[in-house]
C-alpha positions in Angstrom: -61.3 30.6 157.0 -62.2 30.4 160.3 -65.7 31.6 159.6 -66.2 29.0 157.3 -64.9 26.7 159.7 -67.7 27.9 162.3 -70.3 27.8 159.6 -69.7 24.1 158.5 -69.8 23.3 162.4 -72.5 24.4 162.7 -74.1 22.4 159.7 -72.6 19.4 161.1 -74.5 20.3 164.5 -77.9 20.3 162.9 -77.3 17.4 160.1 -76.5 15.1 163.3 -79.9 16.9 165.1 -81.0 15.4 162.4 -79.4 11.7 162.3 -77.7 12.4 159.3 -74.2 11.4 161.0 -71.8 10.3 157.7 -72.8 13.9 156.8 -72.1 15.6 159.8 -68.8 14.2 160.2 -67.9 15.2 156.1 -69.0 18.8 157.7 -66.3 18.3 160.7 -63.8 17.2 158.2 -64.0 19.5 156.3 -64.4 22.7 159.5 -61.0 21.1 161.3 -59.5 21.7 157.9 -60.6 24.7 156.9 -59.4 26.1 161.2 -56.0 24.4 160.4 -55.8 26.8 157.2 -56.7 29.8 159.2 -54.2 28.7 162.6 -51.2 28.7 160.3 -51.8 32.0 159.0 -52.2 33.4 162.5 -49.2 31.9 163.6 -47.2 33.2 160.5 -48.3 36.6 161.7 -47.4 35.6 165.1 -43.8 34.3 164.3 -42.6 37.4 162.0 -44.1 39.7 164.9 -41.4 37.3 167.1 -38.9 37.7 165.0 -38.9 41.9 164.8 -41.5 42.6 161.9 -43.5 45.5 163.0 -47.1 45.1 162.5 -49.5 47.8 163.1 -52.5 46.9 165.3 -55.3 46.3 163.5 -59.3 45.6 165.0 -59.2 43.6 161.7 -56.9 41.0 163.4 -58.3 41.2 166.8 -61.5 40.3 165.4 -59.8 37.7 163.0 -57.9 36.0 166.1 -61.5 35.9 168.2 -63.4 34.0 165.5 -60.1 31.7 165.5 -59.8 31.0 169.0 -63.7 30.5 169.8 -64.7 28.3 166.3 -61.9 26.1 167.7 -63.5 25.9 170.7 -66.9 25.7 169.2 -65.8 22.6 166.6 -64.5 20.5 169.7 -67.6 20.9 171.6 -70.1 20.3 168.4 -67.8 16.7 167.9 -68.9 16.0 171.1 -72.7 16.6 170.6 -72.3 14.6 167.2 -71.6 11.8 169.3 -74.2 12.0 171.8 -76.6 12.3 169.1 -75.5 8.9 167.7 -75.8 7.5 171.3 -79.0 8.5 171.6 -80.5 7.7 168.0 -79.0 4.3 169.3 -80.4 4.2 172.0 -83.9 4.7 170.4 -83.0 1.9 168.1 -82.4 -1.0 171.3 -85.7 0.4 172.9 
């Protein structure tokens, strides 16, 4: 979940490199859902661990929770660059 997330980010990152904006934003749509899938399994895990289920530690969930926490970090700031891609392909335009 969340590595599909990062990989359709990152599509939306080079489809707006590439002025293909209605595109890039499917891509976000479709990243932001696909991290919203993957942040309510983590905090099911997280809530029975709250509520007394034992859960052995795994490097399986470490690693799961890191790709969580930096592809949302990583779809916000790619948002961000779709944007200033379409400021700047407009900015070409009114030159």
């Amino acid at each position: 979940m969340a590595g599909n997330a990062k990989s359709l980010a990152m599509e939306a990152l080079r489809l707006s490199k590439n002025n293909n904006f209605d595109d890039a934003n499917s891509k976000i749509k479709k990243a932001n859902s696909e991290i919203n899938n993957a942040c309510h399994k983590h905090m099911d895990i997280v809530v029975r661990e709250a509520k007394g289920e034992k859960h052995p530690f795994k490097v399986l969930f470490l690693h799961a929770e890191d790709q969580l926490l930096t592809t949302q970090t990583l779809i916000l700031i790619i948002q961000e660059f779709v944007e200033i891609y379409k400021l700047l392909k407009n900015k070409e335009k009114n030159e």
